[in-house]
C-alpha positions as a printed Julia matrix, in Angstrom:
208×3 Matrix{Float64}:
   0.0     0.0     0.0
   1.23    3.52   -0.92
   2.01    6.33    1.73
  -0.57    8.41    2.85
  -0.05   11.55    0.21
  -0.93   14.49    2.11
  -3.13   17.24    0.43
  -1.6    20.64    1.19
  -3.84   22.8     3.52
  -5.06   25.95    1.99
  -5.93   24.23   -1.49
  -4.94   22.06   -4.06
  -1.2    21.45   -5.34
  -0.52   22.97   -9.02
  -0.15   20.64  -11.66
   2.7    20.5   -13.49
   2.85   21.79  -17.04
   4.2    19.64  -20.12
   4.82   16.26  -19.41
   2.19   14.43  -16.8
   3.62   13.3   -13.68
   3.81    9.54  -13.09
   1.2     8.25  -10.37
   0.2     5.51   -9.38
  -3.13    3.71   -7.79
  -2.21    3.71   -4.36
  -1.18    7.31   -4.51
  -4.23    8.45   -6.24
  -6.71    6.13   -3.99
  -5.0     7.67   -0.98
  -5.91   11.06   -1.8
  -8.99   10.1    -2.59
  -9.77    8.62    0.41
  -8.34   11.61    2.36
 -10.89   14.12    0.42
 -13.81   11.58    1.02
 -13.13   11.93    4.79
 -12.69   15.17    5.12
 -15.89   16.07    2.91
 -18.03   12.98    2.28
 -17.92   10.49   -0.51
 -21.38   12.02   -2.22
 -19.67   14.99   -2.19
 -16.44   14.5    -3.46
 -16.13   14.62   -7.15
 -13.43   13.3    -9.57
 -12.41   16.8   -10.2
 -11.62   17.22   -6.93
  -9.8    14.04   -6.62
  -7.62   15.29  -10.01
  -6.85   18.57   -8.78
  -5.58   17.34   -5.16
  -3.48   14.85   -6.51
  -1.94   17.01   -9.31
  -3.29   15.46  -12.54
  -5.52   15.7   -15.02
  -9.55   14.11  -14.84
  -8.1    12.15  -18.07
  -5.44    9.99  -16.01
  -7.62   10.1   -13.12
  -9.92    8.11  -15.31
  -7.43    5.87  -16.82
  -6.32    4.52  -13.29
 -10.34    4.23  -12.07
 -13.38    4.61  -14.62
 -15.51    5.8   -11.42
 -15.41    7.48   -8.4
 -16.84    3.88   -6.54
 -13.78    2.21   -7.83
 -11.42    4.53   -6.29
 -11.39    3.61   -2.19
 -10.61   -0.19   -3.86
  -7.1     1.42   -5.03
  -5.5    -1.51   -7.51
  -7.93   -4.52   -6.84
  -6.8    -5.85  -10.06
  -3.47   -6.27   -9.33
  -4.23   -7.08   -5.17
  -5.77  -10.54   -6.79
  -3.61  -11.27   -9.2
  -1.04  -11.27   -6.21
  -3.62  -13.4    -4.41
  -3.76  -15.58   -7.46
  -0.35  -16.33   -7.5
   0.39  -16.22   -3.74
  -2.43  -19.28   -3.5
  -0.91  -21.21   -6.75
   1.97  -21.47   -4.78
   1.13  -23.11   -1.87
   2.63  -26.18   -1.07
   0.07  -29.04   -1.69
   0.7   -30.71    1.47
  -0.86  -27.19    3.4
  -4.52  -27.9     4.04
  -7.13  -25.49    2.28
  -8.31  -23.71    5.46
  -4.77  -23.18    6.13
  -3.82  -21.84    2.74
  -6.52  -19.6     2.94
  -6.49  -18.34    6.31
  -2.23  -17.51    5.96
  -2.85  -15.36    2.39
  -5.91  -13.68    4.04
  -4.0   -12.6     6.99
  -0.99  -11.94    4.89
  -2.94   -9.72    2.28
  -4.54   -7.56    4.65
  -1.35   -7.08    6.67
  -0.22   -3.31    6.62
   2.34   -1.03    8.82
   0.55   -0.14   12.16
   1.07    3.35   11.79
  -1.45    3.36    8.2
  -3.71    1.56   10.1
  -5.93    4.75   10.28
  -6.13    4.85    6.54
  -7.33    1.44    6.2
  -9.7     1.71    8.45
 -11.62    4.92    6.63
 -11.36    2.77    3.25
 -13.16   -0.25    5.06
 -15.54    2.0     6.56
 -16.21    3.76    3.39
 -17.11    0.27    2.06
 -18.84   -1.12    4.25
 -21.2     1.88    5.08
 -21.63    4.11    2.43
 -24.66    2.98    0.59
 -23.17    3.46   -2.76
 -20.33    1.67   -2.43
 -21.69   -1.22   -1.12
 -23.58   -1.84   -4.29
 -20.7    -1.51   -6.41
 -18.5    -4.01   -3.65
 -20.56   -6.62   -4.83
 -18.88   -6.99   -8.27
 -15.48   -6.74   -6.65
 -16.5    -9.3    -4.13
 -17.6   -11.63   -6.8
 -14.07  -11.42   -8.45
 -12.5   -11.94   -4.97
 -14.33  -15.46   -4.25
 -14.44  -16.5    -7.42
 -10.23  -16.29   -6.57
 -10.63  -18.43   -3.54
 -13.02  -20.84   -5.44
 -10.5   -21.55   -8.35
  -7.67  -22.39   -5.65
 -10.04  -24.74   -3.59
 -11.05  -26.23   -7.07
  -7.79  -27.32   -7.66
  -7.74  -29.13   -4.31
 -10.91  -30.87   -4.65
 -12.66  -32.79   -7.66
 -15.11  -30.13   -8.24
 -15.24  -27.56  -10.82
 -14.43  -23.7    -9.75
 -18.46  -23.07  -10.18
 -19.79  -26.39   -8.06
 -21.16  -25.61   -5.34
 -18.2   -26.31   -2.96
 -15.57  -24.88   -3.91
 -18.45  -21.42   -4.34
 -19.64  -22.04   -1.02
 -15.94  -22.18    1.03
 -15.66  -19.18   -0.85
 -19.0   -17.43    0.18
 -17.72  -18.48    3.57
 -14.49  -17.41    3.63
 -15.76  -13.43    2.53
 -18.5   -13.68    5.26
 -15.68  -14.26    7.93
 -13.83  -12.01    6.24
 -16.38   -9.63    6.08
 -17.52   -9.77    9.77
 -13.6    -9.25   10.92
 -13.89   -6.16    9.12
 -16.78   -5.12   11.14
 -15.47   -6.08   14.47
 -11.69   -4.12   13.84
 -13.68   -1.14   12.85
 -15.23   -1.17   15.97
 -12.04   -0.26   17.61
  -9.73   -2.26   20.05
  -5.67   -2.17   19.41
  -5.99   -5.68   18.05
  -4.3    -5.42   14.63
  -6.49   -6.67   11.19
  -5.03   -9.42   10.93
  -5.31  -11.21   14.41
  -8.44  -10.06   14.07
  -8.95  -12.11   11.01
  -6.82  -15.09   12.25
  -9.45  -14.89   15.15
 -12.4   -15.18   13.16
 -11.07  -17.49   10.94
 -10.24  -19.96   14.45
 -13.73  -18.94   15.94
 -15.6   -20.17   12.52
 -13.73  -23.44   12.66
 -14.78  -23.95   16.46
 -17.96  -23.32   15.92
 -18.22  -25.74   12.86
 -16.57  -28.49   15.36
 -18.9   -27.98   18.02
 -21.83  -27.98   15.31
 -20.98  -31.21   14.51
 -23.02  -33.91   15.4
């Protein structure tokens, strides 16, 4: 995840003339996030976003087509990296395992950006708006976990099993989420690893 690019008080900075300067998604999503905070997501608008972060609307809407896209910074390239960090686990590492480690290990983050994360999660979660459009993204995200436990299982990526450990998986995920935002000085990810731990026991004691 990018630093936290700060907006300079008193107005926007200038953009450059001539050549554009090189950004990138984190950057831009971080100052986006920053004037969503300060003045609301509704009212926020991608002009605003361009001219706090120095470029133009056009590259602001090469890196994100909308304004709902931009508190997911590169979600593209977070599962790709999720692709590939699950493709290589060893096969001898059971599923729940597997998934539990790259879960922890992809929302894992230096404490002091913590606050940062926690105003994109909120954003997310809460703002009407973007919860419709986290649907899609969430789609993409299990369908990720569902082609992994696919290839540990004789099902096919769309059966029902390998769709509902993924369905499962975000609703843990999902509820850790809810319960870090809440406060506490637990970090994300024991909060996740608790969750995850917590959905197991309960499974176990469910058992007949």
């Amino acid at each position: 995840m990018a630093s936290m690019h700060q907006v300079m008080p008193g107005g926007s900075p200038p953009r450059s003339r001539g050549r554009a300067r090189r950004v990138s998604h984190g950057e831009l999503g971080t100052v986006a996030l920053e004037l969503f905070v300060e003045r609301g997501f509704e009212e926020t608008t991608m002009d605003d976003i361009a001219d706090a972060a120095g470029v133009s609307r056009r590259t602001l809407f090469r890196y994100f087509p909308s304004k709902n896209d931009l508190p997911w910074g590169d979600f593209d390239g977070m599962l790709d990296r999720l692709r590939s960090h699950l493709a290589r686990v060893p096969v001898d590492v059971p599923v729940r395992e597997a998934l539990r480690a790259a879960v922890i290990e992809f929302n894992s983050f230096p404490p002091e950006t913590a606050h940062i994360h926690r105003e994109r999660m909120r954003l997310l979660l809460h703002v009407p708006a973007l919860r419709a459009h986290s649907a899609l993204r969430y789609a993409a995200w299990q369908q990720v976990v569902a082609d992994f436990v696919a290839t540990r299982t004789p099902y096919d990526a769309r059966a029902l099993v390998p769709q509902a450990v993924a369905g499962a998986c975000l609703g843990v995920c999902i509820a850790a989420y809810e319960s870090w935002l809440d406060g506490g000085s637990a970090s994300l990810g024991a909060v996740l690893g608790e969750a995850f731990d917590a959905f197991d026991d309960v499974l176990v004691e469910a058992a007949p």
